[in-house]
PAGUMAR-875116 format. One line per field, with one value per atom (N, C-alpha, C): residue number from 1; residue in three letters; y, z, x. Coordinates in nm, 2 decimals, m for minus. Each point is the difference from the previous one (the first is absolute). Example, Ala and Ser with C-alpha at 12.3 -4.5 7.8 and 13.67 -1.06 7.14 Angstrom:
fipa = c(1	1	1	2	2	2)
kollum = c(ALA	ALA	ALA	SER	SER	SER)
north = c(m0.57	0.12	0.12	0.11	0.11	0.11)
up = c(0.78	0.00	0.00	m0.07	0.00	0.08)
east = c(1.32	m0.09	0.09	m0.04	0.09	m0.08)
//
This chain:
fipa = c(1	1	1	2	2	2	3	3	3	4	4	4	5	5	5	6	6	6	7	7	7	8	8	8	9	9	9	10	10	10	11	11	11	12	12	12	13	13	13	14	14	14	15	15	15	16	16	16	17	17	17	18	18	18	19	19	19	20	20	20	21	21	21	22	22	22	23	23	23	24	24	24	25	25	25	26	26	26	27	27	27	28	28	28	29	29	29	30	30	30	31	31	31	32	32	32	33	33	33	34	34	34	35	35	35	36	36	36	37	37	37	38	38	38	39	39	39	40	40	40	41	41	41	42	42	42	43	43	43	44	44	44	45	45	45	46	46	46	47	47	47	48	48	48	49	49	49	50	50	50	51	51	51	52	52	52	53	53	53	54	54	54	55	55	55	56	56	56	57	57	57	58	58	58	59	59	59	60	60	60	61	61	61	62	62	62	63	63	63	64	64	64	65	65	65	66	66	66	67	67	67	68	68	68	69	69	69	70	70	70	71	71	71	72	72	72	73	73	73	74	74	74	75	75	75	76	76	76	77	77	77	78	78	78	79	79	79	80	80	80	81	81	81	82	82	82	83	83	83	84	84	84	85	85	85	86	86	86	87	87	87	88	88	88	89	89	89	90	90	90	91	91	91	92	92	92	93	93	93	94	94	94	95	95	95	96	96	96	97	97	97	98	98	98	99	99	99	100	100	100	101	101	101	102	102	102	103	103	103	104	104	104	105	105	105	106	106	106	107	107	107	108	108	108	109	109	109	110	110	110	111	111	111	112	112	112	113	113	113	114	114	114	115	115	115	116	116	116	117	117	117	118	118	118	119	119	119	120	120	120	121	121	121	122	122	122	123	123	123	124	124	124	125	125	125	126	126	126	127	127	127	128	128	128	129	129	129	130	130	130	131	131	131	132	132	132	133	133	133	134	134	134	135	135	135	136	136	136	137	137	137	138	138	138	139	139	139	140	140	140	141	141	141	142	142	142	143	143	143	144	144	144	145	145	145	146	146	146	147	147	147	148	148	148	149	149	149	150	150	150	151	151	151	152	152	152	153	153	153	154	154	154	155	155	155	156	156	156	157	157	157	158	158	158	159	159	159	160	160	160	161	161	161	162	162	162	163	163	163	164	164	164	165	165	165	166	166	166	167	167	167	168	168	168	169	169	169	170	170	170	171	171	171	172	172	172	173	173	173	174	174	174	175	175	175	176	176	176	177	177	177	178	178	178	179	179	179	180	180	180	181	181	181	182	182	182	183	183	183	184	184	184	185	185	185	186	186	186	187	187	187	188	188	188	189	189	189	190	190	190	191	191	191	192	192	192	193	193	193	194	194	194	195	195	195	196	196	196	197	197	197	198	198	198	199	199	199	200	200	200	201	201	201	202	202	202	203	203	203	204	204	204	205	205	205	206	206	206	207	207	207)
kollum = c(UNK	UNK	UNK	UNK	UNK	UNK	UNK	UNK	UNK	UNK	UNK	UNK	UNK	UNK	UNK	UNK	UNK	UNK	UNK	UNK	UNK	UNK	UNK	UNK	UNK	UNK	UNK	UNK	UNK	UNK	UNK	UNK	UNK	UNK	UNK	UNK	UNK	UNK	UNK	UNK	UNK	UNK	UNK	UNK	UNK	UNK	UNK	UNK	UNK	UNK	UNK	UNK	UNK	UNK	UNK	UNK	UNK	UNK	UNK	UNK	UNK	UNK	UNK	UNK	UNK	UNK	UNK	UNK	UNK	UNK	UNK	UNK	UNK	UNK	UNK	UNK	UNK	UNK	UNK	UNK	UNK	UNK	UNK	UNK	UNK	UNK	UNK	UNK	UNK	UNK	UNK	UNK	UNK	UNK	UNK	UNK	UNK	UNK	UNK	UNK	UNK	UNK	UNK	UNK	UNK	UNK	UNK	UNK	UNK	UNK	UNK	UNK	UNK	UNK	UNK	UNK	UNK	UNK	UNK	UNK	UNK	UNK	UNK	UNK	UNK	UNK	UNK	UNK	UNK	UNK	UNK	UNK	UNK	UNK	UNK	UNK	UNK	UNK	UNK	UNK	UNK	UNK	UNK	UNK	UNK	UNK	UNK	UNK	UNK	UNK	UNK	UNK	UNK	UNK	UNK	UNK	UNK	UNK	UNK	UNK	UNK	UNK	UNK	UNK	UNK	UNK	UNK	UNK	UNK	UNK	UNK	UNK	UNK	UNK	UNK	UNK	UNK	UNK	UNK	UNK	UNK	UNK	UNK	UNK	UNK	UNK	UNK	UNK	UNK	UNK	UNK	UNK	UNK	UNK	UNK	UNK	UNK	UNK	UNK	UNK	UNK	UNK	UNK	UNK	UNK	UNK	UNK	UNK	UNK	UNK	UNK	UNK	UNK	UNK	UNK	UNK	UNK	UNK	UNK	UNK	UNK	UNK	UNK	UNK	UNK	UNK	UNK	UNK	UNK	UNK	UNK	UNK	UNK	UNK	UNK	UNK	UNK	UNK	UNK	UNK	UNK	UNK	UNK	UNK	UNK	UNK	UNK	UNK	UNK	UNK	UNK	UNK	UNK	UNK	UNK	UNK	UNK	UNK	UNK	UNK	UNK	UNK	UNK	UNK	UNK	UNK	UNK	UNK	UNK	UNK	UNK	UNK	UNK	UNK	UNK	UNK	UNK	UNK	UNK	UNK	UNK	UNK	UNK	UNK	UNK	UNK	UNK	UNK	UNK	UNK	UNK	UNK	UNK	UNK	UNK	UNK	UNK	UNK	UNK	UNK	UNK	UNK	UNK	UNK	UNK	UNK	UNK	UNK	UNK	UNK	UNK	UNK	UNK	UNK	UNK	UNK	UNK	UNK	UNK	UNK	UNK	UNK	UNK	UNK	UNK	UNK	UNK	UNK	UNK	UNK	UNK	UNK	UNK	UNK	UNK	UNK	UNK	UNK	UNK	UNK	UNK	UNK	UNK	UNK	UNK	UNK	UNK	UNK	UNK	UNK	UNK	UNK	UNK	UNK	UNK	UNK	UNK	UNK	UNK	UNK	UNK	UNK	UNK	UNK	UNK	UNK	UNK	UNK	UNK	UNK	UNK	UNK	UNK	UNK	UNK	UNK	UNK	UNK	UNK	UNK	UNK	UNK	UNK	UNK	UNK	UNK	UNK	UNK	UNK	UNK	UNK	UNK	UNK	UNK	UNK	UNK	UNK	UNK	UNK	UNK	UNK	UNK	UNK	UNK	UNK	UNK	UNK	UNK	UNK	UNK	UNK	UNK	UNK	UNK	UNK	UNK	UNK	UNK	UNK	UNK	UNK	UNK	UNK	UNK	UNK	UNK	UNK	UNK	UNK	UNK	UNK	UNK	UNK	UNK	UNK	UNK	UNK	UNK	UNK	UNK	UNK	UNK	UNK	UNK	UNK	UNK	UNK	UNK	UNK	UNK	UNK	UNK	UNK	UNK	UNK	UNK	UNK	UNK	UNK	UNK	UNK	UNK	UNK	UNK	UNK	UNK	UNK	UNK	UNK	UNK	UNK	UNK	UNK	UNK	UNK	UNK	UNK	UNK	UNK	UNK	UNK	UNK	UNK	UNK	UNK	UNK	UNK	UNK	UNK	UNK	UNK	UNK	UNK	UNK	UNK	UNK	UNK	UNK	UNK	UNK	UNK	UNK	UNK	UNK	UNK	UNK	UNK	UNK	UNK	UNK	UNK	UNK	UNK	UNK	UNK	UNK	UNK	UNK	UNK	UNK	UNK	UNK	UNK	UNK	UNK	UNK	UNK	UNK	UNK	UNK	UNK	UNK	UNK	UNK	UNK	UNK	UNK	UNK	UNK	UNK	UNK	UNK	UNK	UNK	UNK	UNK	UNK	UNK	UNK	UNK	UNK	UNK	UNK	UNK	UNK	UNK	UNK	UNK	UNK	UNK	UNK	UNK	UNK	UNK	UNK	UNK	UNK	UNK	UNK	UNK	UNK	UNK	UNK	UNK	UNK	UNK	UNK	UNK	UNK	UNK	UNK	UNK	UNK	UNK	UNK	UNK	UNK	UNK	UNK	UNK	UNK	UNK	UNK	UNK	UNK	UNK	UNK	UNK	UNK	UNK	UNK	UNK	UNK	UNK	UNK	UNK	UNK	UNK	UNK	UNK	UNK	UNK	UNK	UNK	UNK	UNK	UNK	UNK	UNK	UNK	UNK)
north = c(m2.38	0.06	0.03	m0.08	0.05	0.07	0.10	0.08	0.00	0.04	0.05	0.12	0.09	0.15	0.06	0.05	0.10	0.10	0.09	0.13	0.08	0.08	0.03	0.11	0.05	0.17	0.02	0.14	0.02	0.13	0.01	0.17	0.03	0.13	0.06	0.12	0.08	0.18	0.05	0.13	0.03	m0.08	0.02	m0.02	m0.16	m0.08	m0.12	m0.14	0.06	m0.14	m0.04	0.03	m0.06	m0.02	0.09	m0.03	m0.11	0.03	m0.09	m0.15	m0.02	m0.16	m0.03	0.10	m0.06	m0.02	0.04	m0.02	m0.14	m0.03	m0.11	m0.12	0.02	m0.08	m0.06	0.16	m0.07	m0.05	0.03	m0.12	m0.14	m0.02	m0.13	m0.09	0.07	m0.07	0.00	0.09	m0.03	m0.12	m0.03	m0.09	m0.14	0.01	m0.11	m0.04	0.10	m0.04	0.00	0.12	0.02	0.11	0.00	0.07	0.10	0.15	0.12	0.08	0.11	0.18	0.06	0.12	0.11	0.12	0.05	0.09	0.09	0.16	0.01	0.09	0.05	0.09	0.09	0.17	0.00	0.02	m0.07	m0.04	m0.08	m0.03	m0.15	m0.05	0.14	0.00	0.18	0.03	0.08	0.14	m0.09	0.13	0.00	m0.15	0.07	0.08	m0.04	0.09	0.16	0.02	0.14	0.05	m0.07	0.02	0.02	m0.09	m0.05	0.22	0.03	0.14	0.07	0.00	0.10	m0.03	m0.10	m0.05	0.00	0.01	0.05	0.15	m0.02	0.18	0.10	0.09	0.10	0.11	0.03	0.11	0.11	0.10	0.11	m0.04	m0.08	0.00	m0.14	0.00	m0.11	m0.10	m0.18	m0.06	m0.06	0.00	m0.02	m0.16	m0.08	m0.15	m0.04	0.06	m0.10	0.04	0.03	0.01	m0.06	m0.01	m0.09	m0.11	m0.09	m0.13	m0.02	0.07	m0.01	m0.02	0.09	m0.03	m0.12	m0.09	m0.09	m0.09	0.00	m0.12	0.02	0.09	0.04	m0.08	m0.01	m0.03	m0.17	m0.04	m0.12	m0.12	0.05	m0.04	m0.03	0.11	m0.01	m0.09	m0.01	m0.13	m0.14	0.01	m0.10	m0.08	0.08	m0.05	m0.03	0.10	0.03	m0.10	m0.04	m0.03	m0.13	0.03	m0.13	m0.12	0.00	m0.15	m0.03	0.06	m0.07	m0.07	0.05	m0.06	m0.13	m0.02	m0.08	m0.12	0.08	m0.13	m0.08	0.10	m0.07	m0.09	m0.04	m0.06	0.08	0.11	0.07	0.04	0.01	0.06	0.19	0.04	0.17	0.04	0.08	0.04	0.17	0.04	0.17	0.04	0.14	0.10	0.01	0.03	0.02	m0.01	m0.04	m0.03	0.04	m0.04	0.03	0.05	m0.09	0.02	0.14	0.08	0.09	0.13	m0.02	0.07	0.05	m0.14	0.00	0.09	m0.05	0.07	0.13	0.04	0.18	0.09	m0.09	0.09	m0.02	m0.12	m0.04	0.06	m0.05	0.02	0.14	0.07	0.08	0.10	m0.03	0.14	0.04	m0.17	0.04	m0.06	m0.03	m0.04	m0.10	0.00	m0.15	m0.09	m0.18	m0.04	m0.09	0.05	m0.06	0.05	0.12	0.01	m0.04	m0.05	m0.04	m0.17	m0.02	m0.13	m0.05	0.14	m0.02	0.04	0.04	m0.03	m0.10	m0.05	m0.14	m0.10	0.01	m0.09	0.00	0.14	0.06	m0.05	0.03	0.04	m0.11	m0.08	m0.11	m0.11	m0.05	m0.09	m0.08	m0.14	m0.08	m0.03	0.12	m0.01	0.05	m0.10	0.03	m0.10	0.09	m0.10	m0.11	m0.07	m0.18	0.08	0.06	0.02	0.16	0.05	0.15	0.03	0.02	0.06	0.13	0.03	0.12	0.01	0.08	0.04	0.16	m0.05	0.08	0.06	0.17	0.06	0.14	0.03	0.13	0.07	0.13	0.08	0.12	m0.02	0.11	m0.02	m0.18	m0.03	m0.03	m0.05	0.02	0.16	0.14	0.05	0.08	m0.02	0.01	m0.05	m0.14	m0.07	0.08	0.04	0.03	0.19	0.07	0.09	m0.01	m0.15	0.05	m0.04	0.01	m0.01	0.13	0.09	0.11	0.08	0.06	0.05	m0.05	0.05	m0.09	0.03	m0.15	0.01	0.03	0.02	0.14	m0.08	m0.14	m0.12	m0.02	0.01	0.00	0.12	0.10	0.11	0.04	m0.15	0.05	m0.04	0.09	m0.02	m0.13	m0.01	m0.17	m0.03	0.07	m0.08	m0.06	0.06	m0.06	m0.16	m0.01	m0.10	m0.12	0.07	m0.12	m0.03	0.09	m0.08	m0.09	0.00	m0.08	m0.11	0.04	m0.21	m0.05	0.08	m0.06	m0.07	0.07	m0.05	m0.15	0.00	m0.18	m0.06	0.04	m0.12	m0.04	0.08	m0.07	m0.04	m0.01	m0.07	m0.12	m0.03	m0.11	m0.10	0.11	m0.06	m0.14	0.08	m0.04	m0.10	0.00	m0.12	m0.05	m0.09	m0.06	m0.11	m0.09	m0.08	0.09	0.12	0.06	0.08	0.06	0.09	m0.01	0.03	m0.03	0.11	0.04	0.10	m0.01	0.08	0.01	0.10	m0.03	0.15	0.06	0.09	0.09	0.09	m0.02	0.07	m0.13	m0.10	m0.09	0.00	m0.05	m0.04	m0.02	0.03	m0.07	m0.10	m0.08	m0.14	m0.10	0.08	m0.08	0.02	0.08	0.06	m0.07	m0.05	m0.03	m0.17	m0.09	m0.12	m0.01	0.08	0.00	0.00	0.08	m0.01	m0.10	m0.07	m0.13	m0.12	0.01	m0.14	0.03	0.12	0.05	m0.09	0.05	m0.03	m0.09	m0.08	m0.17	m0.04	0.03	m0.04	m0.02	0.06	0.03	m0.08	m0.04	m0.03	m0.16)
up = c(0.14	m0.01	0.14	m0.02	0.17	m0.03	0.08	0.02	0.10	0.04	0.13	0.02	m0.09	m0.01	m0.12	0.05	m0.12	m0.01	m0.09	m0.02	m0.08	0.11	m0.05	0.01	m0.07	m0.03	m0.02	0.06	0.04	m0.10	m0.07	m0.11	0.00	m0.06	m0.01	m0.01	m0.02	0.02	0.11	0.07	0.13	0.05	0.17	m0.01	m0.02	m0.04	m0.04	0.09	0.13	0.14	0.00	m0.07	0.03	0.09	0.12	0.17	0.03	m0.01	0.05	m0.03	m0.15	m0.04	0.06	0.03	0.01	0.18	0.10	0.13	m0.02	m0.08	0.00	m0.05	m0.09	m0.07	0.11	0.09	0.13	0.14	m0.02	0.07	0.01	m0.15	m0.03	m0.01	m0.06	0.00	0.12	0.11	0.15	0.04	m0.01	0.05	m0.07	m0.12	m0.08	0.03	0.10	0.05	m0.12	m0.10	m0.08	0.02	0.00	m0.03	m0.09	0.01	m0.10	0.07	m0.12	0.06	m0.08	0.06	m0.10	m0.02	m0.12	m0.06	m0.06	m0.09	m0.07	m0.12	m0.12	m0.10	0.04	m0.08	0.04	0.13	0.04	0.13	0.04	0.10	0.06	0.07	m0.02	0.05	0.01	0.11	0.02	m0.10	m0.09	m0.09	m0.12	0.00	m0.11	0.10	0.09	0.11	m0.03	m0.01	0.01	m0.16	m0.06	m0.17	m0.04	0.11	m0.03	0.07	0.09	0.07	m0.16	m0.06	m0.09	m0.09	m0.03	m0.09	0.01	0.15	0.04	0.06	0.08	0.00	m0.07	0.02	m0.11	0.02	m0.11	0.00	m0.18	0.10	m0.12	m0.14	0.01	m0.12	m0.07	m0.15	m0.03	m0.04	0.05	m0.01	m0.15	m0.12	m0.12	m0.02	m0.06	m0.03	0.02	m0.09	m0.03	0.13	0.07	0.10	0.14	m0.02	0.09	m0.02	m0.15	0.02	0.04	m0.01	0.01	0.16	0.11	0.10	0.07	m0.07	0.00	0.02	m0.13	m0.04	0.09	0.07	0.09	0.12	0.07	0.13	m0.07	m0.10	0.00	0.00	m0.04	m0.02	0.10	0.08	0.16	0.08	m0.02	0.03	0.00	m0.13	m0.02	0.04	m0.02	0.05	0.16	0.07	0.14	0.08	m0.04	0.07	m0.10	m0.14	m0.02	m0.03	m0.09	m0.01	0.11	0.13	0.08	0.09	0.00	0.04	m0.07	m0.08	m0.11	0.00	m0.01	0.03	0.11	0.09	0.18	0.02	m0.12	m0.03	0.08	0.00	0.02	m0.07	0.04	m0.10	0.03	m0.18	0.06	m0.06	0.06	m0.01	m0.04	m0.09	m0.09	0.03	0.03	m0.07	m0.12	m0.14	m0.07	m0.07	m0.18	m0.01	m0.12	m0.16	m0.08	m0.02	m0.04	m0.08	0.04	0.11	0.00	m0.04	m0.11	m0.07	m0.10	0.01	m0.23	0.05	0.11	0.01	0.06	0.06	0.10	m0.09	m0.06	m0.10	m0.14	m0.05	m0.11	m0.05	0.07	m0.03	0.05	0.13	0.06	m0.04	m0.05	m0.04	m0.14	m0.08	m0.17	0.02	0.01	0.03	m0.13	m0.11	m0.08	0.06	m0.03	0.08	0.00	m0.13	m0.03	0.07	0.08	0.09	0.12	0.02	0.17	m0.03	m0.12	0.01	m0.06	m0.03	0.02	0.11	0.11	0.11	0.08	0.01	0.00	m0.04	m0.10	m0.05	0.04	0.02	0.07	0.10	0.11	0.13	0.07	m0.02	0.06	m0.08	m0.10	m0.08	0.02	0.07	0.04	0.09	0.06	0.11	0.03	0.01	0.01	0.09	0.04	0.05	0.00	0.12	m0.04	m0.02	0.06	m0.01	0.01	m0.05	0.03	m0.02	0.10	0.09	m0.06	m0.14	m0.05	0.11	0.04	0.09	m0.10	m0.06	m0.08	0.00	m0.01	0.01	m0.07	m0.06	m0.07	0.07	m0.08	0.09	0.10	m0.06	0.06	0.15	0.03	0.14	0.06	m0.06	0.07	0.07	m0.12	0.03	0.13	m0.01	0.13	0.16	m0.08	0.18	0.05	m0.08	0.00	0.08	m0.02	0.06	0.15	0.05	0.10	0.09	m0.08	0.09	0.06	m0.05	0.05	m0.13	0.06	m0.11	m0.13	m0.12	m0.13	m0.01	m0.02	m0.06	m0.12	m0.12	m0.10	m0.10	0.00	m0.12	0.04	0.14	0.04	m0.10	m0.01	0.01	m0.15	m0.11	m0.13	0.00	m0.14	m0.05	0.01	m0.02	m0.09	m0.12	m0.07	m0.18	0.04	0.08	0.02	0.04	0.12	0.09	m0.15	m0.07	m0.11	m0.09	m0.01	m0.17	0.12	0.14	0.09	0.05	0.01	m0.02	m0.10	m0.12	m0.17	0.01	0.04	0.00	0.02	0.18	0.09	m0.08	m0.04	m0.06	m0.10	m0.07	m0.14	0.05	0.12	0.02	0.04	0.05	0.08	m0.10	m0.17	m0.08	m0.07	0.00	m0.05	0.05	0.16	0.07	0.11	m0.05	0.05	0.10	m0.01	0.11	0.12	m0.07	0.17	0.07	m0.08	0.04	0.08	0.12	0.03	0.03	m0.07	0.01	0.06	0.16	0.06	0.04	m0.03	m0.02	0.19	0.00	0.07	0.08	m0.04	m0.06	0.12	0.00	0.05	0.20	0.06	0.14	0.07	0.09	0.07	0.01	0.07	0.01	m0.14	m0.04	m0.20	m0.03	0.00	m0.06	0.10	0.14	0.03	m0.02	m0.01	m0.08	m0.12	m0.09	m0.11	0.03	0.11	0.03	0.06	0.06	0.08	m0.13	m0.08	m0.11	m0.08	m0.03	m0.03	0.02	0.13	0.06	0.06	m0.03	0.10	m0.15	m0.11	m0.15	0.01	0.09	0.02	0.15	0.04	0.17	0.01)
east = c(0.69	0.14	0.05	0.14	0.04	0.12	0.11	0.06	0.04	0.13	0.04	0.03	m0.03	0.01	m0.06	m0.10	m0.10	0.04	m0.01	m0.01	m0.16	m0.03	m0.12	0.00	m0.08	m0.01	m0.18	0.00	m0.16	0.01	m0.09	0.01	m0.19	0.00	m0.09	0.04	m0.15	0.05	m0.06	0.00	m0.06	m0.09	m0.06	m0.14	m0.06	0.09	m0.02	m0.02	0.06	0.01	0.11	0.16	0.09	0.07	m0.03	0.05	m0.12	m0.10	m0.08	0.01	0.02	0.04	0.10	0.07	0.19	m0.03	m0.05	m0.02	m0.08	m0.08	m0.07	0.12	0.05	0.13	0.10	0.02	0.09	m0.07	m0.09	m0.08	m0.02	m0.02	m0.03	0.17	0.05	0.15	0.06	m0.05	0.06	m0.10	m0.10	m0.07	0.07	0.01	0.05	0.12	0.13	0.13	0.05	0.00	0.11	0.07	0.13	0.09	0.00	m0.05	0.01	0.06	m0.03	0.11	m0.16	0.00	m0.11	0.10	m0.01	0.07	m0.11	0.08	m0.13	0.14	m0.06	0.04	m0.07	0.04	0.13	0.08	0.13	0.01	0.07	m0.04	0.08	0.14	0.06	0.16	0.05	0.05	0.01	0.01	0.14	m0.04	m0.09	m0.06	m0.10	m0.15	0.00	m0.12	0.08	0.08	0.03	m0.01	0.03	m0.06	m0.17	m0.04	m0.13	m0.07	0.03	m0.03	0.02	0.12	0.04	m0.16	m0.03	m0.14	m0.11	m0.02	m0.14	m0.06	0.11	m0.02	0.02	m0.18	0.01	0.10	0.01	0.09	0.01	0.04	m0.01	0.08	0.11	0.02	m0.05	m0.03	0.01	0.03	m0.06	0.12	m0.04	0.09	m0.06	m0.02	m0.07	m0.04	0.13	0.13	0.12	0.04	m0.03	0.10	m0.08	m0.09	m0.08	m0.01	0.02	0.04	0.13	0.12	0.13	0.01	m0.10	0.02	m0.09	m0.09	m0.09	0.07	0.12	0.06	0.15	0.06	0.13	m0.10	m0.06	m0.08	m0.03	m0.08	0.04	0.13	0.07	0.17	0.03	0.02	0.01	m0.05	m0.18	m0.06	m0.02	0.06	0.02	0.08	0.13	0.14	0.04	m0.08	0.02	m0.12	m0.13	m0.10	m0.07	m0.02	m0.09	0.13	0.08	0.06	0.08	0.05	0.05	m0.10	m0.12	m0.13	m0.04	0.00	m0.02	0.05	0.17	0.12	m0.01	m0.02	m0.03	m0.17	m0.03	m0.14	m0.11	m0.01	m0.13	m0.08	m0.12	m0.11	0.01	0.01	0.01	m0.13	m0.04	m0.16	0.02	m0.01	0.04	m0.11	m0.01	m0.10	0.04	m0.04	0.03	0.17	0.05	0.07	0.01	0.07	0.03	m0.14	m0.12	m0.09	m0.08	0.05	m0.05	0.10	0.06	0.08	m0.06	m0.02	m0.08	m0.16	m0.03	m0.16	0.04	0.04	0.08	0.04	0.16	0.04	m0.03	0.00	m0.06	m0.14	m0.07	m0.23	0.02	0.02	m0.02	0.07	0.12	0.06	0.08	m0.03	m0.03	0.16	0.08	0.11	0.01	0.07	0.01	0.02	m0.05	0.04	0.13	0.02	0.18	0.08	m0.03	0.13	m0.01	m0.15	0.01	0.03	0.02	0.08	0.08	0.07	0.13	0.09	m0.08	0.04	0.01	m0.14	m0.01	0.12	0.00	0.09	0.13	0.04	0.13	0.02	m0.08	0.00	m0.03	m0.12	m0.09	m0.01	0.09	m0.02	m0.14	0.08	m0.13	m0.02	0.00	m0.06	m0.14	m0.11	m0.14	m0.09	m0.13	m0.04	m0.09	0.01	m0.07	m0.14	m0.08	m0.09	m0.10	m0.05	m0.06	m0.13	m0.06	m0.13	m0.02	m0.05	m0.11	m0.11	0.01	m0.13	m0.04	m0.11	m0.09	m0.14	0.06	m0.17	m0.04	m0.07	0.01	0.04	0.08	0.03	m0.04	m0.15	m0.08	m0.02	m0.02	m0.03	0.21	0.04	0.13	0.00	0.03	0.03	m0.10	m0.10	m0.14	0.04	0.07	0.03	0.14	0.05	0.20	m0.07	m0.11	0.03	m0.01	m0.05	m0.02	0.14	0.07	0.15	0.07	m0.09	0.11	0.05	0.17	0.05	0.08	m0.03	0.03	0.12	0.08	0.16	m0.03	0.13	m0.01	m0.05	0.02	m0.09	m0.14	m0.06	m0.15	m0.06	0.10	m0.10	m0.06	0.12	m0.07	m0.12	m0.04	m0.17	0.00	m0.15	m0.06	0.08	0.00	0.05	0.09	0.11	0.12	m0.04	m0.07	0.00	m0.09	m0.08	m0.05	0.08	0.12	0.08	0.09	0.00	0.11	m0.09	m0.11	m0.06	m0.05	0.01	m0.01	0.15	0.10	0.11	0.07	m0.10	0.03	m0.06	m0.16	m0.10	0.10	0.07	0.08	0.07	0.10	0.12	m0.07	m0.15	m0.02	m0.02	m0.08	m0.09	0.18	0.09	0.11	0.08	m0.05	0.09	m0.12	m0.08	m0.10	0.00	0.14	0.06	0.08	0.04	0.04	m0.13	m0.08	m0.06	m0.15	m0.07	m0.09	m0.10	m0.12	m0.09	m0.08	m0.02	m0.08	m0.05	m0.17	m0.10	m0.02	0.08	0.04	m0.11	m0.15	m0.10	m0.07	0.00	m0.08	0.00	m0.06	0.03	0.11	0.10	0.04	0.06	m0.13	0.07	m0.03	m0.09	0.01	0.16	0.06	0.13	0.11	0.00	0.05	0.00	m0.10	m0.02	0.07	0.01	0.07	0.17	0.00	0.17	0.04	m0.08	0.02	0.05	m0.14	0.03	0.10	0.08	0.07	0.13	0.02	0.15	0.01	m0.17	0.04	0.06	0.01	0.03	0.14	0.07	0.13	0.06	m0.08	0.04	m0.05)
//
């Protein structure tokens, strides 16, 4: 399969290596002389970075499910519009942290959310717009959440319990189990440069 502009998206929950694949990702695509942008959810444009603060930082009051997707889905819009399809159009490869599918596992799995309304946002908001391809980087959550403390201090979604973090990768596995030509599962849990081989064969699939 060749392309002159990918869109890929990297998901998981804490703890999982997603900076780490993605420095490896732009590595390899700078060696290979392609053309990308790196972006991430939520984020990516000025004012969704300043939406994205309102989401992670804890704070005394709180922010309820519906109104945490509302601002999930205000920050993607923006991103969309402002960063990934003029990238796209201009034949570049855009490389996401995270994207819709961590709606359905965040707010959907994580926070009980039906998931008829996060697609009927979807449907609203992002039609068809999705991407060529997405990097599950998967691990229980006990060892995610193990690796994620040694970052320091937790934004206000680090800091929920476990259950949360398992109904939100019961969540991806089902979105991956569901879309099996986009989706690619990699055990998060494994080595290094094992994990990194897999992202290689990966994206030479695409290059």
């Amino acid at each position: 399969m060749q392309s002159k502009n990918i869109f890929l998206t990297l998901e998981g929950i804490e703890g999982v290596g997603k900076s780490t694949a993605m420095n490896f990702i732009k590595a390899y695509l700078t060696d290979a002389k392609k053309n990308f942008i790196v972006t991430r959810e939520p984020g990516g444009t000025p004012i969704a970075e300043q939406i994205r603060q309102l989401l992670l930082t804890p704070s005394k009051e709180i922010i309820i499910p519906e109104t945490e997707l509302l601002l999930m889905f205000a920050c993607r819009v923006q991103h969309i519009h402002s960063v990934i399809l003029p990238a796209l159009k201009a034949g570049q490869w855009v490389l996401s942290d995270r994207f819709v599918d961590a709606s359905y596992a965040y707010q959907g799995g994580g926070r009980k959310i039906d998931f008829k309304y996060i697609e009927m946002l979807e449907h609203w908001l992002i039609q068809a717009i999705q991407p060529d391809v997405t990097l599950l980087l998967d691990a229980p959550p006990e060892i995610g959440l193990m690796r994620a403390k040694n970052r320091g201090v937790h934004d206000r979604i680090e800091q929920e319990k476990i259950d949360f973090f398992e109904r939100a990768r019961a969540a991806y596995l089902e979105r991956a189990r569901r879309e099996p030509k986009r989706f690619h599962i990699i055990d998060a849990t494994l080595p290094i440069k094992t994990i990194e081989l897999q992202l290689k064969k990966i994206l030479n699939q695409y290059m």
